[in-house]
C-alpha positions in Angstrom: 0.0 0.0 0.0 2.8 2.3 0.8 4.6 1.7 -2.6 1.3 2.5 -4.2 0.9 6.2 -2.3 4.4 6.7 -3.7 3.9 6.1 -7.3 0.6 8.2 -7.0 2.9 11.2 -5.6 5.2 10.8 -7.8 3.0 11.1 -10.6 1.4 13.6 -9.0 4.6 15.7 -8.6 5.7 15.4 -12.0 2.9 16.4 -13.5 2.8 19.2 -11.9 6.3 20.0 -12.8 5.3 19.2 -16.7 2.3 21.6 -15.9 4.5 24.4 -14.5 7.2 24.1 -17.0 4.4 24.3 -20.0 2.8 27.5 -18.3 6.7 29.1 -18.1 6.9 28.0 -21.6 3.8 29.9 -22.8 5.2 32.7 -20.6 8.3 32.8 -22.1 6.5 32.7 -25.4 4.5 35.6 -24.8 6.9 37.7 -23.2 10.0 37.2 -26.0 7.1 37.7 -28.9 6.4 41.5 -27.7 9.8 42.0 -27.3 10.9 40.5 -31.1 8.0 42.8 -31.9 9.7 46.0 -30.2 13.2 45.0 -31.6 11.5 44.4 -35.3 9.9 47.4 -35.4 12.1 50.0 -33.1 15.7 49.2 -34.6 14.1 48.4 -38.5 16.4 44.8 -38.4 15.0 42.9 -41.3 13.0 45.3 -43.0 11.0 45.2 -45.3 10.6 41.4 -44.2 9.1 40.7 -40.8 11.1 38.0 -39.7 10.2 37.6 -36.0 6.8 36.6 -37.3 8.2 33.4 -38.7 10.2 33.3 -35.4 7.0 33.8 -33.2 5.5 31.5 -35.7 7.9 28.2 -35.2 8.1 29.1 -31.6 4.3 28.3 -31.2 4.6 25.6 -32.8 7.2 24.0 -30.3 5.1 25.6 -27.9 2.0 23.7 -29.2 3.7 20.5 -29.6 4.6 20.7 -25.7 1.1 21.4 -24.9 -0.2 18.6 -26.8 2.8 16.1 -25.1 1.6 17.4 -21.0 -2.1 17.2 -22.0 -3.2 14.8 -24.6 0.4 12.3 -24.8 1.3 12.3 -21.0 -2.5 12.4 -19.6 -3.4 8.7 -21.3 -0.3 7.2 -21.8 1.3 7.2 -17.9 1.5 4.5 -15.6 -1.5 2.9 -15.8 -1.6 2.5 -19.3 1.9 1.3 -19.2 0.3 -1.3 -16.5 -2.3 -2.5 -19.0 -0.1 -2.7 -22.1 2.4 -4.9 -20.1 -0.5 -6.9 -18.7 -1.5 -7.6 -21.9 1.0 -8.6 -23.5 2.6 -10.9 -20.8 -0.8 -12.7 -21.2 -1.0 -12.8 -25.1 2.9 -14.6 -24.5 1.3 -16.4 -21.8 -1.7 -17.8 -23.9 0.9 -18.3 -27.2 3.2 -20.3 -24.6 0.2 -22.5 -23.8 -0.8 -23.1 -26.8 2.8 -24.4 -28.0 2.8 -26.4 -25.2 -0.6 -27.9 -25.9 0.2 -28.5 -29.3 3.5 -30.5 -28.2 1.8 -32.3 -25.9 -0.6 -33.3 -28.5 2.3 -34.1 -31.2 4.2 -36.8 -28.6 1.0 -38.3 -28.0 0.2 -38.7 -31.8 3.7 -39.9 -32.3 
């Protein structure tokens, strides 16, 4: 039971820590996009091309694909589901070991 409170906390505790690091991310994001704005437009770099919007642009994208790992990914496919998938297929070997041994069985008796 006590190993089992464990796991759940540290579960818990990491995603939280995936939680806080996405919402710094998306901070981070926000922040550095206003200020590639001001340096874009204030100091003229790049003119006539806008070039922090294709910054700004791939940098959503990452940010996206980090939002889509902490809540879709890491939200269905944690330790339970690991559970499962092992469970499964320990007893689909389980069930093929069985039958080879079945069908041995059956082929020294014929013999």
């Amino acid at each position: 039971m006590e190993t089992n409170q464990h796991e759940m906390y540290e579960y818990a505790r990491r995603r939280i820590k995936q939680k806080k690091k996405l919402y710094f991310h998306f901070v981070v994001l926000f922040v550095g996009s206003i200020f590639l704005f001001i340096i874009n437009k204030l100091f003229n770099i790049g003119e006539p091309v806008n070039w922090y919007i294709w910054v700004v642009t791939v940098w959503a994208f990452i940010f996206i694909l980090h939002f889509i790992k902490v809540f879709i990914t890491d939200s269905f496919m944690n330790k339970n589901w690991e559970r499962e998938q092992i469970n499964r297929l320990m007893t689909m070997q389980e069930n093929k070991l069985e039958k080879l041994k079945h069908e041995a069985e059956n082929h020294f008796k014929n013999t």
